[in-house]
KEKE-3310 file (N, C-alpha, C; in steps of 0.2 Angstrom, whole numbers, plus 5000, padded with zeros to 4 digits):
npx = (5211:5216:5228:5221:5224:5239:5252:5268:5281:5282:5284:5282:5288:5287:5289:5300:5302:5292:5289:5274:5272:5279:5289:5277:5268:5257:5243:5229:5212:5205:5186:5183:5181:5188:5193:5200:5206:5211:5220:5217:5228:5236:5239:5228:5223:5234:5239:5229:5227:5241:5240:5230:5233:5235:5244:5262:5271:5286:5294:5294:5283:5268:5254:5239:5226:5238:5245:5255:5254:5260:5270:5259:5247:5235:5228:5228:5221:5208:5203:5198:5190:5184:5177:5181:5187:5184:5172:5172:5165:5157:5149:5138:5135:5124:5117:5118:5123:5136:5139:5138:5149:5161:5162:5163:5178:5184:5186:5174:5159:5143:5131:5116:5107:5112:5119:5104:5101:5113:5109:5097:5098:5107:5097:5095:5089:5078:5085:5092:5092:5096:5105:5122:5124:5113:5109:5109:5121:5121:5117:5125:5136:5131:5132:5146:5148:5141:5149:5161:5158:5152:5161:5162:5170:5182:5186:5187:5187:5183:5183:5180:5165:5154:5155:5147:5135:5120:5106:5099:5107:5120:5112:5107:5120:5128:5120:5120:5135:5135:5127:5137:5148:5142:5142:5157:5163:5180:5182:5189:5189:5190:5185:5177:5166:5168:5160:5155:5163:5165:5155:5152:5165:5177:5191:5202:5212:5226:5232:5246:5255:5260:5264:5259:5251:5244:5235:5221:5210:5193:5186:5194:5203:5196:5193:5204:5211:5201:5195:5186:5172:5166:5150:5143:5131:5127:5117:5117:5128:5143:5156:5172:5182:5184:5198:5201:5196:5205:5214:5209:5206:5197:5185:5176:5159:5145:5144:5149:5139:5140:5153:5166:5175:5188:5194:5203:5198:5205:5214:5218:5210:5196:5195:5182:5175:5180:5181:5166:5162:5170:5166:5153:5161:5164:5152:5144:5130:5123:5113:5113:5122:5132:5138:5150:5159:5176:5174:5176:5182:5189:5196:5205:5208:5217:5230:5233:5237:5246:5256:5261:5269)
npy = (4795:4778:4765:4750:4736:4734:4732:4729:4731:4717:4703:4688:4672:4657:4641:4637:4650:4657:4674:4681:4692:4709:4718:4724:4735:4742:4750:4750:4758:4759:4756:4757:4754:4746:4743:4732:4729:4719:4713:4694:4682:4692:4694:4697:4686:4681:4689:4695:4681:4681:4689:4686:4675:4664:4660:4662:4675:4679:4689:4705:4709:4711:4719:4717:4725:4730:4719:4707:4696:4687:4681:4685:4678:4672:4680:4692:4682:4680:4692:4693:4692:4679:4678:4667:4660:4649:4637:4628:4618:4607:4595:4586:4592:4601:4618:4629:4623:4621:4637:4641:4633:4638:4651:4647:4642:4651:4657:4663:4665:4656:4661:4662:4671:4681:4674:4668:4681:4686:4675:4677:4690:4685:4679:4663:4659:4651:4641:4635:4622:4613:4604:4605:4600:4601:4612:4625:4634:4647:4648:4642:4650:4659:4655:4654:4665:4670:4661:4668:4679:4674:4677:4688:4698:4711:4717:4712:4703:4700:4689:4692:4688:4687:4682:4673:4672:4673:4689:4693:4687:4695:4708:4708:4705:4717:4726:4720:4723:4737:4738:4734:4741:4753:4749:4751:4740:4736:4735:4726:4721:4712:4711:4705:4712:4730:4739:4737:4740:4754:4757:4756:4759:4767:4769:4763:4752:4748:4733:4724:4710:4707:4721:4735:4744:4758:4767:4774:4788:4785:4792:4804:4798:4796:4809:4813:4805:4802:4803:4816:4818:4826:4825:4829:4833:4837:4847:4844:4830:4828:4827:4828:4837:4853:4865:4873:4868:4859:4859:4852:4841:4833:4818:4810:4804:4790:4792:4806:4812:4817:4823:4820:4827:4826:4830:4837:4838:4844:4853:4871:4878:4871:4871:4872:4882:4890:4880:4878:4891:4892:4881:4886:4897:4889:4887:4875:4867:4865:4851:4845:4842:4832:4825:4813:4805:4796:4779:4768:4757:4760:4770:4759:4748:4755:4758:4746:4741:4751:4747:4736:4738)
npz = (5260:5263:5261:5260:5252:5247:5234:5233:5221:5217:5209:5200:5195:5185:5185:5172:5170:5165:5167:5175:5183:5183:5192:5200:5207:5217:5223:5234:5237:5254:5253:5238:5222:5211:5194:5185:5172:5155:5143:5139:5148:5152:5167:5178:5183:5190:5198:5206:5211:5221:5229:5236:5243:5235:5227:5228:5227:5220:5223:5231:5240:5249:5255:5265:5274:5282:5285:5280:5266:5265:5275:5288:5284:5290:5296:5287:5276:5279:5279:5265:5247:5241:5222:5213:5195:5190:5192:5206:5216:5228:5223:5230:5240:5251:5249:5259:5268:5262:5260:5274:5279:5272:5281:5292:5292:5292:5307:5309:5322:5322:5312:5305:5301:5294:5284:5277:5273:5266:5252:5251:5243:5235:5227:5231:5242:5241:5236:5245:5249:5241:5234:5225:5215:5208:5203:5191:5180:5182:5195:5202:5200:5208:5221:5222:5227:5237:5245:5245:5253:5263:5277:5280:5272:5271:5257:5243:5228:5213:5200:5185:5185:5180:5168:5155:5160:5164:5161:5172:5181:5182:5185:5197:5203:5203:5208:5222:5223:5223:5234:5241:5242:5248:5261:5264:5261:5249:5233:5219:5201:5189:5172:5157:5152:5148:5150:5160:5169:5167:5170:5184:5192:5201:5200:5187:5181:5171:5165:5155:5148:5162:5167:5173:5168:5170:5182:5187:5190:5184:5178:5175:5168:5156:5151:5150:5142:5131:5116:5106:5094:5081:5071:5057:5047:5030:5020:5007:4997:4996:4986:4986:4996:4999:4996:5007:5018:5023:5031:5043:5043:5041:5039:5025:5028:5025:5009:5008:5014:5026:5037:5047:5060:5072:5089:5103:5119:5128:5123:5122:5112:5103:5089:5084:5081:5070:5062:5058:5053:5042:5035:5031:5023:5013:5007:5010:5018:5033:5040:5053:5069:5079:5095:5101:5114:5117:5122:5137:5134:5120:5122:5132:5124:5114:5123:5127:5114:5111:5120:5116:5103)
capx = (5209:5223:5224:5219:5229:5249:5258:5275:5288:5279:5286:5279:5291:5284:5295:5304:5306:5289:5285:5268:5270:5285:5291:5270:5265:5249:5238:5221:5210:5198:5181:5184:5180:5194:5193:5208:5206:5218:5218:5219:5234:5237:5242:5227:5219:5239:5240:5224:5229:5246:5235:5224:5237:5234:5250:5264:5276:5293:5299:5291:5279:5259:5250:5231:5225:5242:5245:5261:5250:5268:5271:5252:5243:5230:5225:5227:5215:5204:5199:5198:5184:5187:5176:5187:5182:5181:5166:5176:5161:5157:5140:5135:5136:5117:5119:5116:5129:5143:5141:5139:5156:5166:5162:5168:5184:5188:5184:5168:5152:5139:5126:5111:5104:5119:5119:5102:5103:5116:5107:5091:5101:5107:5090:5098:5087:5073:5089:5096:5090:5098:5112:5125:5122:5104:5107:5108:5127:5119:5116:5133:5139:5131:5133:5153:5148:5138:5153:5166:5156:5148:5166:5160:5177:5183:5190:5180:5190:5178:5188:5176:5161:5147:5158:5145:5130:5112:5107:5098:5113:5123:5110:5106:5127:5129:5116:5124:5141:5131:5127:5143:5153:5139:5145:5163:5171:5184:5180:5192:5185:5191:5182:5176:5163:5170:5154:5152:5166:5163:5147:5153:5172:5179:5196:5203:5218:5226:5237:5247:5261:5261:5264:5253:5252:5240:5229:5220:5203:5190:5184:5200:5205:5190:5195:5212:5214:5196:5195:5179:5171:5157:5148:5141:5128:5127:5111:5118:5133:5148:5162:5177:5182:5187:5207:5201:5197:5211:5217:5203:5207:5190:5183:5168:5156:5140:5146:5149:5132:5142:5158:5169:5180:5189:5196:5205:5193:5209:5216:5216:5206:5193:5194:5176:5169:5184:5175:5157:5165:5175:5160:5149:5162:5166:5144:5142:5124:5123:5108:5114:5129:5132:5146:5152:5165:5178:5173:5184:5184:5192:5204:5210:5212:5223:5234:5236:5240:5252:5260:5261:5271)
capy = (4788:4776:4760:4743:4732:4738:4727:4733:4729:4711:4699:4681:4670:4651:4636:4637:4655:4662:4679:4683:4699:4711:4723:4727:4741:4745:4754:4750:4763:4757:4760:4759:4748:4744:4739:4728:4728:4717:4706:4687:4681:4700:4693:4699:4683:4680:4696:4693:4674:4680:4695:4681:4669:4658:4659:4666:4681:4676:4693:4709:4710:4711:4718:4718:4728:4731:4711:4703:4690:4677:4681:4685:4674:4670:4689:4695:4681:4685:4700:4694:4687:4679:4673:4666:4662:4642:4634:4623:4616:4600:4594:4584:4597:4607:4626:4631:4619:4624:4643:4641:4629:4643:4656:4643:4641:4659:4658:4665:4662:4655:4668:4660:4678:4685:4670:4669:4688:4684:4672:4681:4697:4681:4675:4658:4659:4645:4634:4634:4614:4611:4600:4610:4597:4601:4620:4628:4636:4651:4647:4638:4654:4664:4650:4656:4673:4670:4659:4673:4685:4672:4678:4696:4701:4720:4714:4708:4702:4697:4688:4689:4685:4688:4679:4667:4671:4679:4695:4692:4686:4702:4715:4705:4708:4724:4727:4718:4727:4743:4741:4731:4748:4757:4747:4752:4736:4736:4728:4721:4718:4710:4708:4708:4720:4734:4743:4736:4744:4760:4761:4755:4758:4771:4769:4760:4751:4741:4726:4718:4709:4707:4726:4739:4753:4764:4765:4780:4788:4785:4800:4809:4793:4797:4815:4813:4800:4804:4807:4817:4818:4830:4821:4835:4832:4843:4846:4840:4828:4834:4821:4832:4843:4860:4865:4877:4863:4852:4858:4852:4832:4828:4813:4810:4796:4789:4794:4812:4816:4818:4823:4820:4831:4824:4837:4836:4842:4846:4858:4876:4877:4865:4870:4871:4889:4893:4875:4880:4898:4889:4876:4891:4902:4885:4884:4870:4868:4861:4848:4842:4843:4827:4824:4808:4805:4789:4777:4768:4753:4765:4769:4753:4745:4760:4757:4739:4743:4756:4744:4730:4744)
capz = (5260:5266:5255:5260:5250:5246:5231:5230:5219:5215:5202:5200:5189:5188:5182:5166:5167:5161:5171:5175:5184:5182:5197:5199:5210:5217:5231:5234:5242:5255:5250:5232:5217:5205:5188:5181:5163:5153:5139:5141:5146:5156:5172:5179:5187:5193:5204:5212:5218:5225:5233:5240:5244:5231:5224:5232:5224:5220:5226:5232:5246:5248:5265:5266:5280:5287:5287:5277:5264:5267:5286:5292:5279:5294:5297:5277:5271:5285:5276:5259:5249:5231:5216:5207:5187:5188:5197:5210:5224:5230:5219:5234:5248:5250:5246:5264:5272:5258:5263:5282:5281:5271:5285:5299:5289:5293:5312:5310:5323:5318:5310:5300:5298:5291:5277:5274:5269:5259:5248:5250:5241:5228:5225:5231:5244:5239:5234:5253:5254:5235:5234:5222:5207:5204:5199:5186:5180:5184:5201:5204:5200:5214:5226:5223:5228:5243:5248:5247:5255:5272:5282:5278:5270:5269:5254:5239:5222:5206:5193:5179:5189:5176:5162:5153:5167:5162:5162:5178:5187:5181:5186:5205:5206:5203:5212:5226:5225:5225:5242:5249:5242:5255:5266:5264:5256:5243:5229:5213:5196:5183:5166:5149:5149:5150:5150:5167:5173:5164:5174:5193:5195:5203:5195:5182:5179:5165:5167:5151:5149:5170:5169:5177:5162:5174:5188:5186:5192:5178:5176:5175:5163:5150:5150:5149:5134:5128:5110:5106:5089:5081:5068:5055:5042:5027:5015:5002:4999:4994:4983:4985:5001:4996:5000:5011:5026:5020:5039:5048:5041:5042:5035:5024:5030:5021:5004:5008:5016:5033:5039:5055:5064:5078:5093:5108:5123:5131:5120:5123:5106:5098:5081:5080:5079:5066:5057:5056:5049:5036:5031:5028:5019:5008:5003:5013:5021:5040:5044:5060:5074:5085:5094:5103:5117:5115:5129:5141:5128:5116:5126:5133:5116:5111:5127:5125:5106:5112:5124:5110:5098)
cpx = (5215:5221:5225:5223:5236:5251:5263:5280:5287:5282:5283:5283:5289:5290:5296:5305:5301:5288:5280:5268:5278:5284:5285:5269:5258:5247:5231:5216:5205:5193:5181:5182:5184:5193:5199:5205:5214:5216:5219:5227:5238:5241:5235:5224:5228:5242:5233:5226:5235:5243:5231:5227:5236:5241:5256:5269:5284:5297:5295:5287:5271:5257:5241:5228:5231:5246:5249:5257:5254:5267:5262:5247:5236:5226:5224:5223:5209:5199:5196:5193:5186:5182:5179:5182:5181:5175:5168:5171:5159:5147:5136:5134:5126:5120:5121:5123:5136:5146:5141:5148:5159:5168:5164:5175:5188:5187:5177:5162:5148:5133:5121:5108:5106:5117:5113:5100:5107:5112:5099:5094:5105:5101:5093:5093:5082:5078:5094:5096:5093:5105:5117:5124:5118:5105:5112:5118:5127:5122:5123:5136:5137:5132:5143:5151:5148:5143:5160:5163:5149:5153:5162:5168:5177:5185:5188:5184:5185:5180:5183:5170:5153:5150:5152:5140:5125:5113:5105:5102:5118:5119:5111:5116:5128:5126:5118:5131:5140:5132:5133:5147:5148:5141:5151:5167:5173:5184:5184:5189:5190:5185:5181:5175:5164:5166:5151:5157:5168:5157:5149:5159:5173:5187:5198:5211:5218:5232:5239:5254:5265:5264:5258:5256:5250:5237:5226:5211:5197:5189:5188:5203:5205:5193:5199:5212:5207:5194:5188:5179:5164:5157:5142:5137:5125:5120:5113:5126:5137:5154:5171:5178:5186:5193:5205:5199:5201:5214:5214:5204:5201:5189:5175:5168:5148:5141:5147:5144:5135:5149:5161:5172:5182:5193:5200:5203:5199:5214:5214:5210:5204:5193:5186:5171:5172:5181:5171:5159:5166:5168:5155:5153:5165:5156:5142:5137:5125:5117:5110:5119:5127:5139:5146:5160:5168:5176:5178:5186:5189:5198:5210:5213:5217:5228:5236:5241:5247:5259:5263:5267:5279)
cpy = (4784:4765:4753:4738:4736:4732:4732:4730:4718:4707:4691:4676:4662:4646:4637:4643:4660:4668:4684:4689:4700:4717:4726:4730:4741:4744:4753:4752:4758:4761:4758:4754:4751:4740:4737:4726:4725:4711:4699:4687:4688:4699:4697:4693:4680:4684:4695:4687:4675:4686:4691:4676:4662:4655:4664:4668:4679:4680:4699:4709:4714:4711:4719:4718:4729:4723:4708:4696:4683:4677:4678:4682:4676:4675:4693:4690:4681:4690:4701:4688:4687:4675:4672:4664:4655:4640:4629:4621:4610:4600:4590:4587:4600:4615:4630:4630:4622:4632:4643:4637:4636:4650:4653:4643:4646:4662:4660:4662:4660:4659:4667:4666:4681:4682:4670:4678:4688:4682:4675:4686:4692:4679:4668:4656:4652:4640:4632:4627:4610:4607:4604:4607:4598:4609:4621:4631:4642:4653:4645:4644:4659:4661:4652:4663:4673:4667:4662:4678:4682:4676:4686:4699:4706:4722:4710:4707:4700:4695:4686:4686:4684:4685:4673:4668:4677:4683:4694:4693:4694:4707:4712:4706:4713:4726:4726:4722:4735:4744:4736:4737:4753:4756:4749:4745:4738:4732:4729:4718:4717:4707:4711:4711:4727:4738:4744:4740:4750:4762:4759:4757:4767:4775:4763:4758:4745:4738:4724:4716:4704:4713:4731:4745:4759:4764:4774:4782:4789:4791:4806:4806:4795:4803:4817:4811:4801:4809:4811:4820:4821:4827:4828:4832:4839:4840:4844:4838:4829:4826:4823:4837:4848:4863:4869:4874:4858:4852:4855:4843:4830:4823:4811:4804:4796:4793:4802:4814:4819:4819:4822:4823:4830:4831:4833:4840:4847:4854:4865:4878:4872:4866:4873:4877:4891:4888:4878:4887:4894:4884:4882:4894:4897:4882:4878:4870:4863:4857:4847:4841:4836:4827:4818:4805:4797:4787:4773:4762:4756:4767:4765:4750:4749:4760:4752:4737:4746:4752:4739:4733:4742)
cpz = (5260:5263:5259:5259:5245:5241:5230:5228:5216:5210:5204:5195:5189:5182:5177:5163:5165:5167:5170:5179:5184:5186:5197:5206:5213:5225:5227:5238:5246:5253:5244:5226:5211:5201:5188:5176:5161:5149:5141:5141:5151:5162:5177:5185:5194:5199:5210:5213:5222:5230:5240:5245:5242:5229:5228:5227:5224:5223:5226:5238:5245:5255:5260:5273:5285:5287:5279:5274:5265:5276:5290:5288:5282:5292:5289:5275:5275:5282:5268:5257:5239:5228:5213:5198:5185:5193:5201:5215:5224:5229:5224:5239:5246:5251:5254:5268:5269:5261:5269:5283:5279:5277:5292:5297:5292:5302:5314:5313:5319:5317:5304:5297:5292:5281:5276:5271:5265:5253:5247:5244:5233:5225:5225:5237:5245:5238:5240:5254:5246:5236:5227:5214:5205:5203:5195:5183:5182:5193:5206:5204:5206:5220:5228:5227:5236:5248:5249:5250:5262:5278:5282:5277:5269:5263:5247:5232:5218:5200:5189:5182:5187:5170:5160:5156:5162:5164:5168:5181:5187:5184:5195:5206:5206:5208:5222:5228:5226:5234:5246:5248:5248:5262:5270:5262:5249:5240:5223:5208:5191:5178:5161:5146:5153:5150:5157:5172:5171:5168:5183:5195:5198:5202:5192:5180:5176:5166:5160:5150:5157:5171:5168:5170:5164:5177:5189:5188:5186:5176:5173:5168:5156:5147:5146:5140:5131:5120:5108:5097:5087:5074:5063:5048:5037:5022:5009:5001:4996:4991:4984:4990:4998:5000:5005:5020:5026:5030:5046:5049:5043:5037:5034:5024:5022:5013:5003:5010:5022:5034:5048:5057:5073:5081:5100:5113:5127:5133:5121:5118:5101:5092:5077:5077:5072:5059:5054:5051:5041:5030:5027:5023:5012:5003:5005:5019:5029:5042:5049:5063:5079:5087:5101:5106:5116:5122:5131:5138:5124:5119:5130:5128:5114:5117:5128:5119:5107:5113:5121:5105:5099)
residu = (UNK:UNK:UNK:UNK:UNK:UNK:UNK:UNK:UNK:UNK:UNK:UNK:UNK:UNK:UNK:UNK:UNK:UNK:UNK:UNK:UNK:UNK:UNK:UNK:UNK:UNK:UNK:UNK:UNK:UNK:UNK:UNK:UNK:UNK:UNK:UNK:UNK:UNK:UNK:UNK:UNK:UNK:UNK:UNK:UNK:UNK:UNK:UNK:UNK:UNK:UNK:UNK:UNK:UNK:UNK:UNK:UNK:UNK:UNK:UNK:UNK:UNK:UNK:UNK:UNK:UNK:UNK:UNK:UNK:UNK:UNK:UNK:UNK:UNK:UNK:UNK:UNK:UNK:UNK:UNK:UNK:UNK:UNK:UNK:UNK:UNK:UNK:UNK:UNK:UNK:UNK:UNK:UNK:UNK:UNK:UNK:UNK:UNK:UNK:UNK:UNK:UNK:UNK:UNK:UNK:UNK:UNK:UNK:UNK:UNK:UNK:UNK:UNK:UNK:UNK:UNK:UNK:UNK:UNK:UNK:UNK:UNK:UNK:UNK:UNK:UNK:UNK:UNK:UNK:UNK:UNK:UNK:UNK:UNK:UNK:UNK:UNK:UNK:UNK:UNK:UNK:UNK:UNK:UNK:UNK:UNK:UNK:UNK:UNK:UNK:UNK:UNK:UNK:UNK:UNK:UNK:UNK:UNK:UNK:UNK:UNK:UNK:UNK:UNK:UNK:UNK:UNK:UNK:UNK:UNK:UNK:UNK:UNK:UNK:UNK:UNK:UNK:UNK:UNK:UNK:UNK:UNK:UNK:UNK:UNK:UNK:UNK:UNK:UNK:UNK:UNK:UNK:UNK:UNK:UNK:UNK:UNK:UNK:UNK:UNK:UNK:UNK:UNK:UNK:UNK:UNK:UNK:UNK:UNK:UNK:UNK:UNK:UNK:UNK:UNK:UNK:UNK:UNK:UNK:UNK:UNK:UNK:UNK:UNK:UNK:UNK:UNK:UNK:UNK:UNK:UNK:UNK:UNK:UNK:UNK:UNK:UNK:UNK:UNK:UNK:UNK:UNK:UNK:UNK:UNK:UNK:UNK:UNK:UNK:UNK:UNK:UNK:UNK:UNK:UNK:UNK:UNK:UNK:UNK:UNK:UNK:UNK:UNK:UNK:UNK:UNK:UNK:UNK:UNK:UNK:UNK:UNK:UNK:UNK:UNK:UNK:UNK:UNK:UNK:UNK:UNK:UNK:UNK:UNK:UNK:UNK:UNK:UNK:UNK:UNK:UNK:UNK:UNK:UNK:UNK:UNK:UNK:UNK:UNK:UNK:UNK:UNK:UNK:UNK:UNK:UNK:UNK:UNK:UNK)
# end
């Protein structure tokens, strides 16, 4: 798969010296959806605006689809489609009008089908004759979508774009970007719930400082840095581990009714069979075995942490 948008070698330094990205990297597959995780402050909305030609790069170079975002601007934002994370539209315009103009802006015939599918696929549909100050912040909020996605862009950025929004609006997006990755666009997320890009992305990269710490395929991610933890409940509870699992470094929870034992799934050997052995030959009864992988939360914060160190 042959990538879409190319940052190579990127820096952004803005007057008096602060630098929001630092020599930054990155391939972006088409087809794919990209998380960028990163704390406030990451550089994470900075990298997408010079991507978008919001902001231009102090030094490095940035193609999207082949096309120079400084030289070919025209043809590179052509292809790109951005919600960005403040609600900027014009409160007197009708809903209709706003997103049919942003789709002229970009050369694009005129194609009412096109956009009233859009907004049908927002539920924006019934507010087509709304003027932008009569709705809701919700609704302001889909009105940006529908207007990054009238050009039909290949190219789809999400800075934060369920930040603050009903659950309604969250599920009817998802749902949406479900079927524009059918489609084959490349889509760009940034946000807070990391649970959402736990459940849709395809890989995952973290951003802090304005450097790229990783870009890695989720799955692979999880595995990798994925702590996993068996949760062991004993019939009766225990005030004192016996030296003979002192090796094991498990930790007693709810007043010694349970024990923890972390592992690495990695490892040639869990630990766990030589465990259970040992719990028995120490008189230690087993009610119950759970075990509980770290999620992609868990591992971001420990990478950010790392980073911070």
């Amino acid at each position: 798969m042959s990538a879409i948008v190319e940052v190579q070698n990127v820096s952004k330094v803005y007057q008096g010296g602060f630098e929001a990205l630092k020599n930054t990297s990155l391939d972006i597959e088409e087809g794919e959806i990209l998380a960028l995780l990163g704390p406030n402050g990451a550089g994470k909305t900075t990298l997408i605006s010079t991507i978008c030609g919001l902001s231009s790069p102090t030094s490095g170079q940035i193609r999207v689809g082949g096309h120079d975002v400084v030289r070919d601007y025209r043809d590179a934002r052509k292809l790109v489609g951005l919600v960005p994370q403040e609600i900027n539209l014009e409160p007197f315009e009708f809903v209709m009008n706003t997103v049919r103009f942003s789709r002229g802006l970009f050369g694009k015939s005129r194609n009412d089908a096109f956009l009233e599918s859009t907004l049908r696929d927002l539920s924006l549909w019934d507010k087509k004759d709304n003027r932008i100050a009569e709705l809701s912040g919700g609704m302001k909020r889909r009105v940006l979508i529908a207007k990054a996605l009238a050009h039909e862009p290949r190219v789809l950025f999400l800075d934060e774009p369920t930040a603050g929004v009903d659950v309604e609006l969250r599920k009817d997006m998802w749902a949406l970007v479900d079927r524009l990755r059918q489609d084959g666009v490349t889509i760009i997320l940034t946000t807070h719930y990391i649970e959402e890009a736990e459940a849709i992305a395809d890989r995952v990269g973290v951003i802090n400082k304005g450097e790229i710490l990783l870009v890695e395929d989720k799955k692979d991610l999880i595995q990798r840095m994925g702590r996993k933890e068996m949760r062991i409940d004993l019939t009766e509870t225990v005030t004192e581990l016996p030296e003979s699992l002192a090796k094991y470094d498990l930790t007693r929870i709810n007043d010694g009714a349970a024990l923890v034992y972390a592992y690495d799934t990695q490892g040639e050997r869990t630990g766990i069979t030589s465990l259970l052995k040992d719990l028995q030959d120490a008189g230690l009864g087993l009610k119950d075995l759970q075990t509980n992988q770290s999620s992609l939360e868990d591992i971001f914060v420990t990478l950010v942490q790392e980073a911070t160190q």
